[in-house]
N, C-alpha and C positions, 0 to 999 in steps of 0.2 A: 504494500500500500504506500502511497506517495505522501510524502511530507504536505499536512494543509498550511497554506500559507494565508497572512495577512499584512492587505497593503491599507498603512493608513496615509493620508494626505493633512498634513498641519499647517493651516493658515491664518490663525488666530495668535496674538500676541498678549496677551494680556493675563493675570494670575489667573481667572478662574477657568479661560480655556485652555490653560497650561497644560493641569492637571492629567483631561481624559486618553491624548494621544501616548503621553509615556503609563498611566495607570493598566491600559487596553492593550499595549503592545508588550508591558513586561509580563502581563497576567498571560497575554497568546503566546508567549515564550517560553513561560513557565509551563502550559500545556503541549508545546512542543511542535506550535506552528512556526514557522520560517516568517519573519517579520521585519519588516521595512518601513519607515516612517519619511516620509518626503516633506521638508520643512518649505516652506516656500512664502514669499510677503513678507506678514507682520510673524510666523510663525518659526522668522529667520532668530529673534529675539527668544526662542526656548532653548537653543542650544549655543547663546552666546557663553564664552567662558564665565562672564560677568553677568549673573540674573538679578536683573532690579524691575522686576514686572510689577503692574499695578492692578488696582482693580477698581473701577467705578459703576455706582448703582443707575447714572445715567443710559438709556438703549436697554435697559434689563430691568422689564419688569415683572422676571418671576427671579428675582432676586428678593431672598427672605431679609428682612429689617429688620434688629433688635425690637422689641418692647413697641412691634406694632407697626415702627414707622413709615412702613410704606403705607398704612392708611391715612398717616395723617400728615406725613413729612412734605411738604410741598416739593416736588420735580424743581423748580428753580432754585429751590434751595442745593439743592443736590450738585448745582454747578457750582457755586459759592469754595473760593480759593482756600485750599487745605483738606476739601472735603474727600479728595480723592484717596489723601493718604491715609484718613481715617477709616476710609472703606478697607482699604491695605490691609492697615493695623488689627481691624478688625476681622479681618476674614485670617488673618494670616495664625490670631490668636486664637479663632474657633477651631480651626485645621485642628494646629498643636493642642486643644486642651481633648478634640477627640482620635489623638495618638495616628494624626494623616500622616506620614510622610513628609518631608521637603521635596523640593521638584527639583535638589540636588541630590538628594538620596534614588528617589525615581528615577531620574535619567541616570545613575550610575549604575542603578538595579538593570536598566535596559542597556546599558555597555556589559556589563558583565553577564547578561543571557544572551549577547551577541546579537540584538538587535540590531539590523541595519539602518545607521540614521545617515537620508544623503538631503544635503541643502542645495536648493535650486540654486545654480551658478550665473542665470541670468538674474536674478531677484540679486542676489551679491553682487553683479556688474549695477543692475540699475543704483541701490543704495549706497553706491560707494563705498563698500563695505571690502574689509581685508579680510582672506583666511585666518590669517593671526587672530580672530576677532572670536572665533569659536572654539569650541573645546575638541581635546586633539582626536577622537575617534569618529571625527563627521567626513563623511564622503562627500564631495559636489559632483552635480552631474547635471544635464539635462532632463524636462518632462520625458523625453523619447527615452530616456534609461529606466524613469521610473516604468510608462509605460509596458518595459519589456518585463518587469515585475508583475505589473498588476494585472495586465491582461491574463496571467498564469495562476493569480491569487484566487481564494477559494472566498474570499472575505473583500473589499475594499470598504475603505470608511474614509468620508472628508467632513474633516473637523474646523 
C-alpha cells in the first residue's frame, strides 16, 4: 500500500492562522502521511526565523471575546492603537494557560517528523525578502513543484 500523503497550502500570516497548517501536518506525520506545506504570501511570515505574529479581532467575527465583549465591545473600538497587541497578549496567554504548544515548538515538531516545508520563491522575489530571513530546513521552489506534490496527494488543504 502506498504512502497517503498531504499537501497543505499556507497563506495566512497572522497568530491564529499560524496555528492549523503546522498542528494538521505534524498530526498527518505522526500518522505516517508524507506531508508538504507550501508557504506562500502572508504565510511566508510562519517560517520566518524571527516569529512576531499578531493577532487582531478586526475581519473575525467568530472570534470568542473575554467577559462577553464581542456583544458589547464596539468594532471601532477594536481599531483603536494598542488594541492589536492586547488581542496578542491575550490569545497568546489563553494558548499557554491550556498547555497549546508554541508555533516554535510546532514547527520544530514538523522539522523533526520531516515535514516538507517549501516557501514560494516568487512571493520571496516579490517581498524582497532574503533566504537568510527563514529558518534553515525550508525549501523554495515554485507552484509547479508544489503542484507535482499535490496532484499525487490523497488530502490537499488551503489555509
Amino acid at each position: 500500500m502506498d504512502e497517503k500523503k498531504l499537501a497543505i497550502i499556507a497563506t495566512k500570516g497572522t497568530l491564529d492562522w499560524a496555528y492549523p497548517p503546522f498542528i494538521l501536518a505534524s498530526t498527518a506525520a505522526a500518522l505516517g502521511y508524507e506531508t508538504q506545506i507550501f508557504f506562500t504570501f502572508y504565510g511566508l511570515q510562519l517560517v520566518k526565523k524571527n516569529l512576531d505574529l499578531k493577532v487582531s479581532s478586526l475581519g473575525n467575527p467568530g472570534m470568542p471575546m473575554p467577559a462577553g465583549m464581542d456583544k458589547w465591545f464596539p468594532v471601532l473600538l477594536q481599531a483603536l492603537p494598542g488594541m492589536e497587541g492586547m488581542m496578542t497578549s491575550m490569545m497568546k496567554k489563553k494558548m499557554a494557560s491550556k498547555g497549546v504548544a508554541s508555533l516554535e515548538e510546532l514547527r520544530e515538531l514538523c522539522v523533526e517528523a520531516e515535514v516538507k516545508m517549501v516557501a514560494c520563491q516568487m512571493t520571496v522575489d516579490l517581498f524582497d525578502m532574503e533566504h537568510g530571513d527563514f529558518i534553515d530546513d525550508l525549501e523554495f521552489g515554485g507552484a509547479a513543484s508544489f503542484f507535482e506534490f499535490a496532484g499525487e496527494s490523497d488530502i490537499c488543504l488551503y489555509i
